[in-house]
N, C-alpha and C positions, 0 to 999 in steps of 0.2 A: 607138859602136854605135847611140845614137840617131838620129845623125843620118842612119846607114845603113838603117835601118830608116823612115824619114823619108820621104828618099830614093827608097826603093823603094815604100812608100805612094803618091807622089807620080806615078810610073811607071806605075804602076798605075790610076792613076786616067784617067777621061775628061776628055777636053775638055769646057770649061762646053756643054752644050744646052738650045739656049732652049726658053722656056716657052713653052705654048700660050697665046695671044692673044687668039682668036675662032674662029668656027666649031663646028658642033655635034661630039658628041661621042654615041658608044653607049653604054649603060648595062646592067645584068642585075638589073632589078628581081624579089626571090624571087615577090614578088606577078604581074606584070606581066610578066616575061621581058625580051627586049630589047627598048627603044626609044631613042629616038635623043633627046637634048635638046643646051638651046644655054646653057649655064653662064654666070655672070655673072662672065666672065675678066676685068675692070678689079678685079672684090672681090676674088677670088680671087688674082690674082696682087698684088695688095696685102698679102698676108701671107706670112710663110715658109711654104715647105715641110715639111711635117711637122707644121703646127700645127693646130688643129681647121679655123678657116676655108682652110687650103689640103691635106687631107691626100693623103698621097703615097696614088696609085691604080697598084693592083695588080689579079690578077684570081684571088681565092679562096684561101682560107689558104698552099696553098703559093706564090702570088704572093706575099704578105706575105713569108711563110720566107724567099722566094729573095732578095728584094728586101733583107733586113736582113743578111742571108747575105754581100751585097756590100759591104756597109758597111766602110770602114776608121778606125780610130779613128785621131786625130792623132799615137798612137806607132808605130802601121805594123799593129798588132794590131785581131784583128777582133771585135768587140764582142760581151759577151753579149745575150739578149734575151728577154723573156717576154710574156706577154699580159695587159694588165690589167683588159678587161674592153671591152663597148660604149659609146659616148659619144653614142647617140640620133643623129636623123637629120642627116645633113653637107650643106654646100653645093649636094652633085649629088643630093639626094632620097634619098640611099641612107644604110643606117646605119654611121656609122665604130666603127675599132674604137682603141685606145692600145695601145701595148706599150710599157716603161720599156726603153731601150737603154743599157747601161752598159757605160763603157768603163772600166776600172781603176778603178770606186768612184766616178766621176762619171756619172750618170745622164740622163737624159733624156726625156722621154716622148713616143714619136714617135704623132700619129695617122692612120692607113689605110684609103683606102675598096677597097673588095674587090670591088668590083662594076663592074671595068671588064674587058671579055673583048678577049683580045687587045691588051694595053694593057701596057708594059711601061717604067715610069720609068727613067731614065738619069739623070737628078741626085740628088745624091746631098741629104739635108736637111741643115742648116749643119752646121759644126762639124766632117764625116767627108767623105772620100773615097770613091768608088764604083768597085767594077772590073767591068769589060765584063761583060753578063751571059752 
């Protein structure tokens, strides 16, 4: 059964997509509205995904939702998730936020900038599989 459930995780999931390299990038600062900057992608893409120095960019809580929503844990099951608070300003000027993602009692703490409009991640951060949003 696990490995069926493995299996279809696995089916489920996207193709690796690469990560952005260079090039500016929009933002929605609450102060500021949108402007446009140019991220320091050699730091940034130097840490994982999901970590404070790289957090996965959504666009506004139910980005976050949607985005954790696709998550597949490495049993084929889809993760709980909650919110645990802000973690002051991230890489792209804006403030991140952490949620603990737990898959079966192993935990996680993924962190999320929310300030990206129109921006919608397709890699999934280590450890989980993502399904098409």
């Amino acid at each position: 059964m696990r490995l069926v459930l493995a299996l279809a995780a696995a089916l489920l999931a996207l193709p690796a997509v690469a990560q952005q390299t260079s090039g500016s990038i929009v933002i929605e600062s609450v102060l500021e509205g949108r402007k446009t900057i140019t991220p320091d992608w050699a730091a940034i893409n130097a840490v994982p995904l999901g970590e404070k120095g790289n957090p996965v960019r959504v666009h506004m809580p139910p980005g976050q939702h949607a985005y954790l929503s696709r998550l597949v844990c490495s049993n084929g099951a889809p993760p709980t998730f909650r919110r645990v608070g802000n973690f002051g300003v991230g890489v792209y000027g804006t403030v991140i936020d952490g949620y603990d993602v737990d898959c079966a009692g192993t935990k996680r703490l993924v962190y999320m900038d929310m300030y990206h409009p129109d921006y919608i991640e397709r890699r999934p951060v280590p450890g989980f599989t993502i399904r098409a949003p």
